[in-house]
C-alpha positions in Angstrom: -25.6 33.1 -14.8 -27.7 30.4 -16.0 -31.0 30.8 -18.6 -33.6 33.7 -19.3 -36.3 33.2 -18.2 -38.8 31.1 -20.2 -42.1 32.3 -19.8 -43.9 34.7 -17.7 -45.5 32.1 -15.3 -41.1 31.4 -14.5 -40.7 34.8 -14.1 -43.5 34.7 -11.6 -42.4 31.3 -10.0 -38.7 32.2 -9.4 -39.5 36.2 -7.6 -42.7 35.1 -5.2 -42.3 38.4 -3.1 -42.9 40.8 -6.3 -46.1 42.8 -5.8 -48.9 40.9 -8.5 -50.5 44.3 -8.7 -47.7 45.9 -10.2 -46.0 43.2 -12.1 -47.1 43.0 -15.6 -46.5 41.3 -18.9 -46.0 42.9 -22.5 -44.8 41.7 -25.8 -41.5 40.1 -24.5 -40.8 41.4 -21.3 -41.9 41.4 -17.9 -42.4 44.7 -15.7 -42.7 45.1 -12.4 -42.1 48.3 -9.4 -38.5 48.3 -7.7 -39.3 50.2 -4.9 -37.0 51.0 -1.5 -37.5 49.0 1.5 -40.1 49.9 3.9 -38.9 50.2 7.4 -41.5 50.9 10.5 -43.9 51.5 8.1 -42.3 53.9 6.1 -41.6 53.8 2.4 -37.6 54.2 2.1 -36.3 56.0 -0.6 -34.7 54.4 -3.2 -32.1 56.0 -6.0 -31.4 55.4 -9.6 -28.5 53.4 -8.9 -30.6 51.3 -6.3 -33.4 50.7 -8.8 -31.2 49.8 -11.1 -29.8 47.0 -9.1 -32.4 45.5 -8.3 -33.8 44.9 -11.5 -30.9 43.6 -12.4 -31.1 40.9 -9.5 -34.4 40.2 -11.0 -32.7 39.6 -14.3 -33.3 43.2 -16.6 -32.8 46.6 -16.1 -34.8 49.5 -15.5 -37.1 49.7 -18.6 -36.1 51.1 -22.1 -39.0 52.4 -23.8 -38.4 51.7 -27.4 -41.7 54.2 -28.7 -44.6 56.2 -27.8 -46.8 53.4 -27.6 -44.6 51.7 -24.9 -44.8 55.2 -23.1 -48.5 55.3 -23.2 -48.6 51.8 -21.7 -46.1 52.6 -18.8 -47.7 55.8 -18.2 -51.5 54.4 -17.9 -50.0 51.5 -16.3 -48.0 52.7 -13.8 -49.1 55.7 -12.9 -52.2 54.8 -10.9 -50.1 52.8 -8.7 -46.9 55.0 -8.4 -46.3 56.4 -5.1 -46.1 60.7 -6.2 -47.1 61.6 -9.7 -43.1 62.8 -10.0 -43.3 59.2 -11.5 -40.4 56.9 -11.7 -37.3 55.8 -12.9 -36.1 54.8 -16.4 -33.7 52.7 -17.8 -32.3 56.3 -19.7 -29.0 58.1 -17.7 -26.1 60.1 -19.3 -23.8 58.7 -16.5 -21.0 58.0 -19.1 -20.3 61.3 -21.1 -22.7 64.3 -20.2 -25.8 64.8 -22.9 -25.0 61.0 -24.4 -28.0 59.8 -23.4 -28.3 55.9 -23.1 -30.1 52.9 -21.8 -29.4 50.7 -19.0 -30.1 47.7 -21.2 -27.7 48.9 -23.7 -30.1 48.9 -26.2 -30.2 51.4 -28.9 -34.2 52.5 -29.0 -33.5 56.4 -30.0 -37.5 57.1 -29.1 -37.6 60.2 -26.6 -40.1 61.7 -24.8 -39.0 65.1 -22.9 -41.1 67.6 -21.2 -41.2 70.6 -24.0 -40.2 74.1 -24.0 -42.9 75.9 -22.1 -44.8 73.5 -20.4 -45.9 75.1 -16.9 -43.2 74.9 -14.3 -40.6 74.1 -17.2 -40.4 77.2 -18.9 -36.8 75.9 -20.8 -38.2 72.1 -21.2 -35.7 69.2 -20.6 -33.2 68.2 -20.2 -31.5 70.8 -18.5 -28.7 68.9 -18.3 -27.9 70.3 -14.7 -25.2 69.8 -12.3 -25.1 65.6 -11.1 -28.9 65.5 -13.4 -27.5 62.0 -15.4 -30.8 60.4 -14.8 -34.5 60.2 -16.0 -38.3 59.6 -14.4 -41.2 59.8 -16.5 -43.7 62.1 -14.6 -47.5 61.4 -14.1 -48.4 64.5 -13.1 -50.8 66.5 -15.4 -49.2 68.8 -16.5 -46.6 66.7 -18.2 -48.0 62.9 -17.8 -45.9 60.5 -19.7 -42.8 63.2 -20.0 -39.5 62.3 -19.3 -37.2 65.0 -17.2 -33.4 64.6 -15.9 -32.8 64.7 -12.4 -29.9 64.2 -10.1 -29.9 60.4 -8.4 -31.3 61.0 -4.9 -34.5 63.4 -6.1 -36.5 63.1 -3.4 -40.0 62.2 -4.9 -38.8 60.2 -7.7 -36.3 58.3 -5.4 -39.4 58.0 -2.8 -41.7 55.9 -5.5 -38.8 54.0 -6.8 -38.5 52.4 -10.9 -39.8 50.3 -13.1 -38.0 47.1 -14.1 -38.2 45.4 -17.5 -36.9 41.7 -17.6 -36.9 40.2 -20.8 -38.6 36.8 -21.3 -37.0 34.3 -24.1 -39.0 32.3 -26.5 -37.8 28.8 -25.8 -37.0 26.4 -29.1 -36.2 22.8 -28.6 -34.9 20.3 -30.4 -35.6 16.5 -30.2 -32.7 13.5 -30.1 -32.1 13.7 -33.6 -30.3 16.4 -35.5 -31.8 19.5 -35.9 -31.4 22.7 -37.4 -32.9 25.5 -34.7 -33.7 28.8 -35.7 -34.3 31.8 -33.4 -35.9 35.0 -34.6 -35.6 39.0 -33.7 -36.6 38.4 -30.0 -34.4 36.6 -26.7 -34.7 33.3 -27.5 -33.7 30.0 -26.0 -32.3 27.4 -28.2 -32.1 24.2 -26.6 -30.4 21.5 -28.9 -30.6 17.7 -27.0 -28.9 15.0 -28.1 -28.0 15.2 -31.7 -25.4 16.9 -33.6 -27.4 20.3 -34.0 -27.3 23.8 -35.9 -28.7 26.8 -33.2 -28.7 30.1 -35.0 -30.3 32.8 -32.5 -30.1 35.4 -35.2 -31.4 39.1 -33.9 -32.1 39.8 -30.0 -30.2 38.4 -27.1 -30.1 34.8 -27.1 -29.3 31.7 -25.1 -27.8 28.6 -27.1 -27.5 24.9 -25.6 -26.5 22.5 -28.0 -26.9 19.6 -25.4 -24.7 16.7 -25.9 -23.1 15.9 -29.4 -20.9 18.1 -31.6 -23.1 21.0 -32.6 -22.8 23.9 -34.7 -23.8 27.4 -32.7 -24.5 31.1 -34.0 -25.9 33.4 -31.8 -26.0 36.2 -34.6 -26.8 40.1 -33.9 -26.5 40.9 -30.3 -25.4 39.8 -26.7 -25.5 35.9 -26.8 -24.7 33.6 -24.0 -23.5 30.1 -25.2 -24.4 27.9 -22.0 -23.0 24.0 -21.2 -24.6 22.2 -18.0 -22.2 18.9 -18.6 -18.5 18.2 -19.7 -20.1 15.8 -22.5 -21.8 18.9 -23.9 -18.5 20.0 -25.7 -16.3 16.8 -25.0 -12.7 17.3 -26.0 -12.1 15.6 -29.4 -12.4 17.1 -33.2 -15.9 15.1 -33.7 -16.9 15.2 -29.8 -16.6 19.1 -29.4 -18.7 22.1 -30.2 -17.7 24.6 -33.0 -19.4 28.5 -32.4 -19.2 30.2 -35.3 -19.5 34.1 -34.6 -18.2 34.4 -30.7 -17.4 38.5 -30.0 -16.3 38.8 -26.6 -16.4 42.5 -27.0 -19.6 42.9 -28.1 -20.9 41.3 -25.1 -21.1 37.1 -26.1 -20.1 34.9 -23.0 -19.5 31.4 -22.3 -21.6 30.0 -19.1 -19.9 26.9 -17.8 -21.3 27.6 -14.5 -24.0 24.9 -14.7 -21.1 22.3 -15.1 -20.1 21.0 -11.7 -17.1 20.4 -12.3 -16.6 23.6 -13.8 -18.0 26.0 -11.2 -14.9 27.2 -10.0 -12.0 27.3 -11.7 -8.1 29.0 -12.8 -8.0 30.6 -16.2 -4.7 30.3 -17.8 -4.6 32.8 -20.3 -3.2 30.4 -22.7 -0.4 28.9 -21.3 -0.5 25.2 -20.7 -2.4 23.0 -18.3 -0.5 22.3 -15.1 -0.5 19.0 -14.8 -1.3 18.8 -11.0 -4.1 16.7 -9.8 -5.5 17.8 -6.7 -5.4 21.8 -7.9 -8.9 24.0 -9.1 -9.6 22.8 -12.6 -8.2 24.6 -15.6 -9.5 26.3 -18.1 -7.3 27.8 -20.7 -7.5 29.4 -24.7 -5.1 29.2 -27.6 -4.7 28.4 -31.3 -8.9 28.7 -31.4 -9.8 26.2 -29.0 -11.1 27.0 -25.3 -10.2 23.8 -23.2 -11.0 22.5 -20.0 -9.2 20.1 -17.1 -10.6 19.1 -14.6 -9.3 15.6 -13.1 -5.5 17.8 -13.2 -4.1 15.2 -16.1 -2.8 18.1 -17.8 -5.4 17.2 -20.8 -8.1 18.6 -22.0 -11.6 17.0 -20.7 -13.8 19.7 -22.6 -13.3 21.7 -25.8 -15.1 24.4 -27.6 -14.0 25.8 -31.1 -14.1 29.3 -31.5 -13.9 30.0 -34.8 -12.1 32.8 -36.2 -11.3 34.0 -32.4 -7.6 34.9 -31.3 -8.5 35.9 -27.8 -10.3 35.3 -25.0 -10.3 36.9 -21.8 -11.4 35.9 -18.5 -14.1 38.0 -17.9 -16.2 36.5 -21.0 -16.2 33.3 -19.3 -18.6 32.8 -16.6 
């Protein structure tokens, strides 16, 4: 999975076939067209579902317009460049349960912007809530510019100019080679810990914390936090070698990202039964009595440790 991204100029760096003319940065996030490939010259379509996906390869999701402000933005921004005035995608679908409306991001922003009851052409206002209609566009056309209206996932117009994508870009904190006490605020940050024996609290937003080497305290707080490690001595096994995080909730959408440790990139989870033993076989990683452990040379003990306070279990799918 590896980090956010860290600034917009990353963002920029790491996707260099994004069209600059419609890629754009706001408050926290990034924005940028999804669009459907163009074959002999013509403009594929593209659906919700496709839109979607590919902002999620870029690291978001189709955007989640939090207020009218953020509406009047996308709607001055993008619709001079969209490709029909039907407009485009947004994040907002009722795929789950008919009339729940959500956001692809999962975020809770309750703002809503529906063409009204009597606007021309849409006598009964939306959403109509019609057969397969689980997903949104916001039109630029003037009649209703900047309204949103369901629609089913291959409308053609809408699934001709394609969606807007909004990938959120962390505030990066650092600490130094002493010990130090890192604070994130109500935003994506990136708490990056070095060498000491540090405290990362990521408080609100969805944060990344990497204590670095030494025995560090971590607490990502309110929302969807990723707890990274890039080397076995990051959390090395040992009551004063290995890390301790605080608040881990698997089911509220916390991982662990040991993909950045080599040794670690693939390997067998063991649901909490005990290491193998066997050298030669795909490391192990296993969970019990609070403590998320790690084999790699096959020794049948552990080489890296993370305490998980308060947590009685962890399944695989939390660990990336």
């Amino acid at each position: 999975m590896g980090f956010r991204l860290a600034s917009y100029r990353e963002f920029l760096t790491a996707n260099p076939g994004l069209d600059r003319s419609a890629t754009f940065k706001r408050g926290a996030s990034a924005y940028t067209l999804v669009r459907g490939a163009v074959v002999n010259g013509t403009q594929q379509r593209l659906s919700w579902e496709g839109a979607e996906r590919q902002a999620r390869r870029l690291g978001g999701n189709l955007i989640t317009i939090n207020d009218a402000a953020e509406n009047r933005w996308a709607t001055r921004t993008y619709a001079p460049i969209a490709f029909d005035p039907c407009g485009l995608w947004i994040g907002l679908n009722d795929i789950r349960r008919e009339g729940t409306w959500e956001w692809s991001s999962g975020e809770n922003a309750t703002y809503r912007n529906w063409v009204p009851r009597g606007t021309p052409g849409y006598p009964s206002g939306e959403p109509s809530n019609g057969p397969g209609e689980d997903f949104v566009h916001i039109y630029f056309n003037p009649a209703a510019k900047g309204r949103w209206k369901d629609t089913d996932i291959g409308y053609r117009d809408v699934a001709l100019g394609g969606g807007i994508a909004e990938i959120p870009i962390a505030r990066v904190i650092r600490g130094g080679d002493r010990s130090d006490r890192l604070l994130g605020g109500g935003g994506a940050d990136r708490l990056l810990g070095g060498k000491g024996n540090d405290v990362l609290r990521g408080r609100g937003g969805n944060d990344d914390l990497l204590g670095g080497a030494g025995a560090d305290v971590l607490t990502g707080g309110i929302g969807r936090d990723v707890f990274l490690y890039t080397a076995l001595k990051d959390s090395a096994a040992g009551r004063r070698t290995r890390d301790r995080i605080t608040d881990f909730d698997g089911k509220a959408g916390d991982r662990i990202d040991l993909s950045e440790i080599p040794e670690l990139r693939t390997f067998t989870y063991l649901k909490g039964k005990s290491f193998s033993g066997k050298a030669g076989k795909a490391p192990e990683v296993r969970f019990e009595g609070g403590l998320l452990e790690a084999d790699v040379t096959g020794n049948g003990k552990a080489d890296f440790a993370i305490t998980l306070a308060g947590v009685t279990q962890v399944n695989a799918g939390w660990i990336l």
